[in-house]
C-alpha positions as CSV (number, residue, x, y, z in Angstrom):
1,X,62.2,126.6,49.1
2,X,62.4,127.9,52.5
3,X,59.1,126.4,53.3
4,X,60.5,123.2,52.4
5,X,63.5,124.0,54.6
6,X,61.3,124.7,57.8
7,X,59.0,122.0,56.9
8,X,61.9,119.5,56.8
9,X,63.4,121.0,60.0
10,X,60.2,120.0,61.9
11,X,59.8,116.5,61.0
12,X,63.1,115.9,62.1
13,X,62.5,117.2,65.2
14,X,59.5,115.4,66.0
15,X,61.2,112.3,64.8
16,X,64.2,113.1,66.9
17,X,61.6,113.4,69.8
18,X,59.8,110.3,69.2
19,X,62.9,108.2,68.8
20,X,64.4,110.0,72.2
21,X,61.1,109.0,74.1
22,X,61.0,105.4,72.9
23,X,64.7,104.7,73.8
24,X,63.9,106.6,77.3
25,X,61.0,104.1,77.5
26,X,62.9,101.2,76.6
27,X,65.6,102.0,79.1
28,X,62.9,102.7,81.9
29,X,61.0,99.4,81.1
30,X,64.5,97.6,80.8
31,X,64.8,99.1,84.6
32,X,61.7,98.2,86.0
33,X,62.0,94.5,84.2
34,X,65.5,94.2,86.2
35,X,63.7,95.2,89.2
36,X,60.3,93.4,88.9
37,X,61.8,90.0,88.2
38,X,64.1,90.0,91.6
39,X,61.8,88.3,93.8
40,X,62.3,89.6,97.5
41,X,63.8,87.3,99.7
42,X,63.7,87.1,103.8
43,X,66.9,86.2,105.4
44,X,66.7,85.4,109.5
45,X,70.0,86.4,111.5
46,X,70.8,84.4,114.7
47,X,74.0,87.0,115.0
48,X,72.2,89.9,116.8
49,X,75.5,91.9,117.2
50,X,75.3,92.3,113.1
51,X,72.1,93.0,112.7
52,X,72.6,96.6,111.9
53,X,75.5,95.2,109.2
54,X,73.3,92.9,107.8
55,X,70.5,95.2,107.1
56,X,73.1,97.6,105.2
57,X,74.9,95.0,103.3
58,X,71.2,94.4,102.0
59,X,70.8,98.1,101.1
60,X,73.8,97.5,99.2
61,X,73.2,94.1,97.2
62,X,69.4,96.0,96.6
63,X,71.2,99.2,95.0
64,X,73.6,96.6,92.6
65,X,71.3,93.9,91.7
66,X,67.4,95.3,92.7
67,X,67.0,92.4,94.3
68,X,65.5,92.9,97.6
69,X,66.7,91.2,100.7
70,X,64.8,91.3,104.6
71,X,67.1,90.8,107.6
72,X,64.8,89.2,110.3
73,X,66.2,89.7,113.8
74,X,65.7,86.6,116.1
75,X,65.3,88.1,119.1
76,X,67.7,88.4,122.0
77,X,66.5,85.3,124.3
78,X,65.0,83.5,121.2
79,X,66.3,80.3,120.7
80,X,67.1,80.6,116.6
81,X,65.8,76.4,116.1
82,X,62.3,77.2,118.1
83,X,62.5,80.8,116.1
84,X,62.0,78.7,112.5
85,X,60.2,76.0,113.5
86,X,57.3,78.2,114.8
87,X,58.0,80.0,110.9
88,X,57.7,77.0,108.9
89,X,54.8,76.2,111.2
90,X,53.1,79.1,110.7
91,X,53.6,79.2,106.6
92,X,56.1,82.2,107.1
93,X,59.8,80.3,106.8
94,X,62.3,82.5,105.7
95,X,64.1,82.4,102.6
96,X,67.5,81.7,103.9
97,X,68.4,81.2,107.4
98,X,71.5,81.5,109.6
99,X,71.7,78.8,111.9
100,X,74.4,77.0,113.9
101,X,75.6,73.9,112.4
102,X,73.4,71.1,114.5
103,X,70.4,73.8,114.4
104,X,71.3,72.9,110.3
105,X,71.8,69.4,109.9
106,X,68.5,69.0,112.0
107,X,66.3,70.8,109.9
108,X,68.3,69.6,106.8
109,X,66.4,66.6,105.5
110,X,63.2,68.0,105.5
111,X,63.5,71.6,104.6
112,X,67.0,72.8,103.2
113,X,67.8,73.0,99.6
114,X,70.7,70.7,98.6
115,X,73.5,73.0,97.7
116,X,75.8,70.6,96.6
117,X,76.4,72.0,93.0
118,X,77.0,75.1,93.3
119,X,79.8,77.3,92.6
120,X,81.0,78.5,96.1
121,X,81.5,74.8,97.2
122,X,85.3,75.0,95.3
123,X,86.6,78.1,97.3
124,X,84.3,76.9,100.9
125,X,85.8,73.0,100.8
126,X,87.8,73.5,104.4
127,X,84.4,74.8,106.5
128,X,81.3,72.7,104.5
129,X,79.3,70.2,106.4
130,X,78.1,67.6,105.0
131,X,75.1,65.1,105.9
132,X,75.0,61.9,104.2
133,X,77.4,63.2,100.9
134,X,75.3,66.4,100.8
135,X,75.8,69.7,101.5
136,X,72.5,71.5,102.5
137,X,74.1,75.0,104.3
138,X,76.5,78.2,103.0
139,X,79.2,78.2,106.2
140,X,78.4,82.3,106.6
141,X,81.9,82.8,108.5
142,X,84.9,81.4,110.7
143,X,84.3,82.3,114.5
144,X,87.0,81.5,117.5
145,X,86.7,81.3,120.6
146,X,88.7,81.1,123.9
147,X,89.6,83.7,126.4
148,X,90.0,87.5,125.1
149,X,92.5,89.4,126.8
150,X,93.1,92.9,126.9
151,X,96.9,93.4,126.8
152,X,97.7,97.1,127.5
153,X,95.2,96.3,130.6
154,X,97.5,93.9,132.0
155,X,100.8,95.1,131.2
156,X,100.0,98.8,132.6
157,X,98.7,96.7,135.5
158,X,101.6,94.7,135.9
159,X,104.2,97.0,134.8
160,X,106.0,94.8,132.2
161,X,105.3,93.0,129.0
162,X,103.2,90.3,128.5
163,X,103.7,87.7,126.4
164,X,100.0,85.9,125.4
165,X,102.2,82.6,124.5
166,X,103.3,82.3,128.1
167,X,99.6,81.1,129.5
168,X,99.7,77.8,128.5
169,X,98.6,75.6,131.5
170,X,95.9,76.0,133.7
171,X,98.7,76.7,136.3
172,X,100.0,79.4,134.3
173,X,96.5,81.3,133.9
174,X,95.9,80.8,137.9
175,X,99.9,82.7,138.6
176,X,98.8,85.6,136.3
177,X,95.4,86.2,137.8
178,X,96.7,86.0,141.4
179,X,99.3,88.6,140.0
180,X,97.1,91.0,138.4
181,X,94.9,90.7,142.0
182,X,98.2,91.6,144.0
183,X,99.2,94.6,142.0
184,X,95.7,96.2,142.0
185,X,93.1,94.6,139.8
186,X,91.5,93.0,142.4
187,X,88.9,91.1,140.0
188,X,90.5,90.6,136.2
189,X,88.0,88.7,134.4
190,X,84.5,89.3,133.2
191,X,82.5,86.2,132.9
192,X,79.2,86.5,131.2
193,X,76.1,85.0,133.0
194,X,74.0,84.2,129.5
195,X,73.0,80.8,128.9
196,X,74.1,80.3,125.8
197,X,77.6,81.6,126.8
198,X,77.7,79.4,129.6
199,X,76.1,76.4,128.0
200,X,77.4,76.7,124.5
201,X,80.7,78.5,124.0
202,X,81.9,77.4,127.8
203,X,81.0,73.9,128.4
204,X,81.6,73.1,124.6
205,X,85.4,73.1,125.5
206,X,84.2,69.7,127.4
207,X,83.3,68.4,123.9
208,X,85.2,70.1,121.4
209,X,88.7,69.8,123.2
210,X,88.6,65.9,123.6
211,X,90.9,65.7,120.8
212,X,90.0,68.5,118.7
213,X,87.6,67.0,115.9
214,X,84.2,66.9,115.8
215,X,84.4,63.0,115.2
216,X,86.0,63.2,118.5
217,X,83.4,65.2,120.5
218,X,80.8,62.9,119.5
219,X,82.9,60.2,121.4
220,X,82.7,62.3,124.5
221,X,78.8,62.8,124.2
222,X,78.1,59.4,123.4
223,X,79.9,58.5,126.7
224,X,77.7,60.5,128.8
225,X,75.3,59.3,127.0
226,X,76.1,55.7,128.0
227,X,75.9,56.9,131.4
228,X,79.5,57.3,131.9
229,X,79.8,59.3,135.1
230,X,81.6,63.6,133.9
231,X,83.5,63.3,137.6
232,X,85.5,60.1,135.7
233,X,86.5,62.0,132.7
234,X,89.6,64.3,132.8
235,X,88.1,66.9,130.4
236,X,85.4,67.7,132.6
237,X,87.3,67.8,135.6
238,X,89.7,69.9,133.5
239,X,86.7,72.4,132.5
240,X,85.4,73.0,136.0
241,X,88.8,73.9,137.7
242,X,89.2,76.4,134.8
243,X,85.6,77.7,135.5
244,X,86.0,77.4,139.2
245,X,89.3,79.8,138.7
246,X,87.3,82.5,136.7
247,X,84.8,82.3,138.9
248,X,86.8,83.4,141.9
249,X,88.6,85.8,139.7
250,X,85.3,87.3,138.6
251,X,84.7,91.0,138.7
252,X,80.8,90.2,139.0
253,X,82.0,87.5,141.9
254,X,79.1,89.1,144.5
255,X,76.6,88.6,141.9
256,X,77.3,86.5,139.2
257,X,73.6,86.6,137.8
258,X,73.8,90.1,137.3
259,X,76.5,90.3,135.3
260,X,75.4,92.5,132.1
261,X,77.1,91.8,129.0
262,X,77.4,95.4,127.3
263,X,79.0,96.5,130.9
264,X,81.5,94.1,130.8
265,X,82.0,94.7,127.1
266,X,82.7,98.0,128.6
267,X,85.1,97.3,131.4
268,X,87.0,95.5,128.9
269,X,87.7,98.0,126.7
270,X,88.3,100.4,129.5
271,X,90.8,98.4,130.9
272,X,89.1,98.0,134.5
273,X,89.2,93.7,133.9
274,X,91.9,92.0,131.3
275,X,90.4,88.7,130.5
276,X,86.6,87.5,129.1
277,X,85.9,84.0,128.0
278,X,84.2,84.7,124.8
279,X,84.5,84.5,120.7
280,X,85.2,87.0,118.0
281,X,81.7,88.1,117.5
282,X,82.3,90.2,120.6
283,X,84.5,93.1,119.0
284,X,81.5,94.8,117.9
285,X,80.2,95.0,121.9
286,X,83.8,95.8,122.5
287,X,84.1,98.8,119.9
288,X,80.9,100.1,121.7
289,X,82.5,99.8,124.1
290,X,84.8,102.3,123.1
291,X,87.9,99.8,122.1
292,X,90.0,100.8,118.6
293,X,91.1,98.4,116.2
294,X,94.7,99.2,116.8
295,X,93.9,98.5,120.6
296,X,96.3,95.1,121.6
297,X,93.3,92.9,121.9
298,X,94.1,88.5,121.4
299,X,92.5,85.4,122.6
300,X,94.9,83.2,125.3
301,X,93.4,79.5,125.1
302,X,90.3,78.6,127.5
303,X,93.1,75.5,129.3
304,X,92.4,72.5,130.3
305,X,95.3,70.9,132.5
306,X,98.7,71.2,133.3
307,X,100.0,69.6,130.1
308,X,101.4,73.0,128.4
309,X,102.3,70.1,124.8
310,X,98.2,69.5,125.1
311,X,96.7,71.6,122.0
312,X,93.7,72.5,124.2
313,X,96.7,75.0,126.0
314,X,98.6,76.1,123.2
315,X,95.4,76.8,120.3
316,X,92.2,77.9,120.6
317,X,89.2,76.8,118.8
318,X,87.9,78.1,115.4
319,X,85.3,76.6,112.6
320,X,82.5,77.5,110.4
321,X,80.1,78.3,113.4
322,X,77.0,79.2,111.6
323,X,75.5,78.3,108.5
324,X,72.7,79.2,105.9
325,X,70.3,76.8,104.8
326,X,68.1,78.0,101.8
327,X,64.3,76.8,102.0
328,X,63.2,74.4,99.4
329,X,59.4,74.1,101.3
330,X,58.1,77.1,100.7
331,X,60.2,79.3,98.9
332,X,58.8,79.9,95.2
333,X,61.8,78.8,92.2
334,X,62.3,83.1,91.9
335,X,62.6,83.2,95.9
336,X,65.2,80.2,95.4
337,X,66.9,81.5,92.6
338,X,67.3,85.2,94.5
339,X,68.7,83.6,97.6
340,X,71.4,81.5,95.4
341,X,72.1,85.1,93.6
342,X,72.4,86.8,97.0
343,X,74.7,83.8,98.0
344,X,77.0,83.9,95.0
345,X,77.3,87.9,94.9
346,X,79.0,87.4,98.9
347,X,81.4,85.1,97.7
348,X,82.3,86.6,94.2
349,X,81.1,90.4,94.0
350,X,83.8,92.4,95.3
351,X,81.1,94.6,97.5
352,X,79.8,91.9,98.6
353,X,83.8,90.2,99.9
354,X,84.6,93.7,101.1
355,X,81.2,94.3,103.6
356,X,81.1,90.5,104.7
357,X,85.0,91.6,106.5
358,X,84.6,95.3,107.2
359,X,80.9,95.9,107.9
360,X,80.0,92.7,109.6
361,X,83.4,91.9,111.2
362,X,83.6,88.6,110.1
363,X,86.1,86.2,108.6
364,X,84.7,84.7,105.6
365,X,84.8,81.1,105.1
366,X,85.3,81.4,101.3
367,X,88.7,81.2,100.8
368,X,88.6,83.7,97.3
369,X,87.8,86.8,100.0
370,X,91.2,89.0,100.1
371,X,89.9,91.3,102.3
372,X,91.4,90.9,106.0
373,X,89.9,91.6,109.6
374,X,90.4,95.1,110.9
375,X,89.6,93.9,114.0
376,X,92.3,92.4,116.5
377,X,90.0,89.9,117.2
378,X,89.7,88.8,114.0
379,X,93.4,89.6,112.6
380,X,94.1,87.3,116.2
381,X,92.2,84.2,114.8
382,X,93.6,84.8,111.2
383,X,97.2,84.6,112.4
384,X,96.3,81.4,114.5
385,X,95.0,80.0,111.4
386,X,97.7,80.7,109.7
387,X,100.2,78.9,112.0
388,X,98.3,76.2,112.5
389,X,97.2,77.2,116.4
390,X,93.5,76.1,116.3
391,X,91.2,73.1,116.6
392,X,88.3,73.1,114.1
393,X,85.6,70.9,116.0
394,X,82.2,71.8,116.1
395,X,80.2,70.1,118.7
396,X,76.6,68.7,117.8
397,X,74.0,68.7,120.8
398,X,70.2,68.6,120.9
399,X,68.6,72.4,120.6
400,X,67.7,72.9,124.3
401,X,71.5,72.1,125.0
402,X,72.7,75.2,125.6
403,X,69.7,76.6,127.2
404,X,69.4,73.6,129.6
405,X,73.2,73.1,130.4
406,X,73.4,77.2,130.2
407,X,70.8,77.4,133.2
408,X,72.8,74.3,135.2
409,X,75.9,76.3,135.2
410,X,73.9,79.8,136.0
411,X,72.9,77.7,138.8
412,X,76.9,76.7,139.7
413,X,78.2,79.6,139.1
414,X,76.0,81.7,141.4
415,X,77.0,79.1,144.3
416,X,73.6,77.1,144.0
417,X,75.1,74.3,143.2
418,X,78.2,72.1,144.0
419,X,80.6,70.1,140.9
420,X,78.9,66.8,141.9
421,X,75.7,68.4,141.3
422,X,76.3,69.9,138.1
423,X,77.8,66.7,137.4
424,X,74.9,64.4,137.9
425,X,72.8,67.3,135.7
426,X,74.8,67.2,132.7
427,X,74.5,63.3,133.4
428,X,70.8,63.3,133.2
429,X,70.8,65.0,130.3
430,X,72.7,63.1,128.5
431,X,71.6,60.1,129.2
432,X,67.8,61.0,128.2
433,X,69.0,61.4,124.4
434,X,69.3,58.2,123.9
């Protein structure tokens, strides 16, 4: 009998082993099936400054889902529209790509998967573009731009409060630069030398603030195009008299070309200069920099005039800046699938909502996100959207704009060249688009 016990004993163990072993091998080959059936994906980032963010958001999304996501930088200098040309050219496109919006609707046609059905379209209505009824691009995020001003700078320089509202005219702007020069800060603003700063985010005031629409920039455009002479056209004259008084307020005045753009990150946040004409996606250069999120940091509106009822003076500008085109060329049906995956967990995963806004310091376009800039810069444009106090155009231009038009005012702004100059450059460009 108490053979029979140990005998009976045994088999149970063994079967007890046997059955642990298979459901460990089932689990393990459940595993590898959830990882061996995400196909990896390549996603190119024209937003150097969240590089880093990206590539750790991407550690994350690996760690939920297994699928496997590579950030590709495009380099600092790199134009991002030559950048995936030369890819698709060279049979190496990547799987998604973050472009800006003209970069988008150029390639659209021929290489972007249409996105019109799917889910995220419901809570990213406000910021989609479309191009003939179609929507071929994932609007990433919501970027502003105007002047950034540092406010504990200028009241500990002037020695009272300051009240952002209050600059509302070009007028205005000139009385508190001349008064931040006469009690000490000789040179207040920081004006980047970059091309595309100068020849995207600058001159695109010309465009985007002729009435505030994208509709209504193309009229602009299409009248230099015609031929119409810039000097003719208030905006433009409007533009250069607000350049012309940065320029002479500019803490890099002696040498305009060497301005460099982590320095005056740095002089920012340090307080030495108040104001920078720039966007959002400089807080992470700023919190180098050494600035803190509970630092009093805002964007006053890049004017244009004298009129302080125009908008141009009273908002700044804000709109889906960059978007994400999926490949439908050559991207395998897994890749595709992967990259809608990696699309849908940003916009529904609540990891995925919460390191958009506090790893990559953006505002999310999708409206579902409840998560909320910790950034001034960021909470700034929030509250502006809020109360109404921004224009949402988005300029289209040819992809050399900003480098051609960026190295014309590198040229103006280091005294090279004169406004009728400048003038007859932007001219000439235009009209060769026809």
């Amino acid at each position: 009998m108490k053979k029979h016990y140990i005998l009976l004993c045994l088999i149970l163990i063994i079967t007890t082993l046997f059955v642990s072993c298979g459901n460990k091998a089932k689990e393990e080959a459940n595993t590898t099936a959830k990882t061996t059936n995400k196909a990896s994906i390549s996603f190119l980032n024209s937003k150097g400054e969240i590089q880093d963010s990206l590539e750790q958001l991407a550690k994350e999304y690996e760690r939920e889902t297994g699928g496997k996501v590579e950030i590709l930088a495009c380099g600092a200098g790199e134009v991002p529209y030559t950048k995936i040309t030369t890819m698709y050219n060279s049979g190496n496109a990547p799987t998604l790509a973050m472009l800006d919006t003209l970069d988008v609707l150029a390639l659209a046609k021929e290489y972007a998967l249409d996105l019109s059905n799917e889910k995220w379209i419901a809570d990213t209505e406000s910021q989609i573009v479309k191009l003939d009824g179609k929507v071929y691009s994932f609007p990433f995020c919501v970027e502003g731009r105007g002047i950034i001003y540092n406010k504990k700078a200028i009241e500990d320089t002037l020695g009272k409060s300051f009240d952002p509202k209050s600059i509302n005219s070009t007028a205005s702007l000139s009385s508190l630069l001349k008064e931040l020069r006469a009690n000490g800060m000789t040179n207040p603003v920081f004006l980047a030398k970059e091309d595309w700063s100068l020849g995207a985010h600058q001159l695109g005031f010309l465009y985007d603030a002729y009435d505030g629409t994208t509709e209504g920039s193309a009229v602009i455009i299409n009248r230099l195009k015609q031929g119409e002479n810039p000097l003719t056209i208030d905006r433009f004259n409007q533009f250069m008299d607000t350049l012309d008084l940065l320029m002479e307020y500019n803490v890099y005045k002696a040498d305009p070309i060497g301005a460099d753009y982590d320095e005056g990150a740095l002089k920012l946040a340090d307080g030495e200069v108040a104001l920078w004409p720039n966007g959002c996606w400089a807080w992470p250069n700023l919190a180098e920099g050494g600035a803190k999120t509970t630092d009093e940091f805002g964007f006053l509106p890049f004017t244009l005039g004298n009129n302080t009822t125009d908008f141009a003076n009273t908002d700044i500008q804000a709109s889906a800046s960059k978007q994400v085109m999926i490949d439908k060329k050559q991207a395998s049906s897994e890749q595709v699938q992967e990259a809608k995956d990696f699309l849908n967990w940003l916009v529904y995963s609540e990891n995925g909502q919460k390191l958009l806004v506090e790893k990559c310091a953006i505002i999310p376009a999708a409206s579902n996100n409840p998560n909320k800039p910790a950034d001034p810069l960021g909470t700034d444009i929030v509250n502006k959207l809020a109360s109404g106090n921004v224009y949402n155009s988005c300029f289209i231009a040819p992809s050399d704009h900003w480098s051609s038009m960026g190295a014309a005012l590198q040229k103006y702004i280091s005294g090279n060249s004169n406004r009728g100059e400048f003038a007859a450059t932007l001219s000439t460009y235009w009209k060769a688009q026809n």
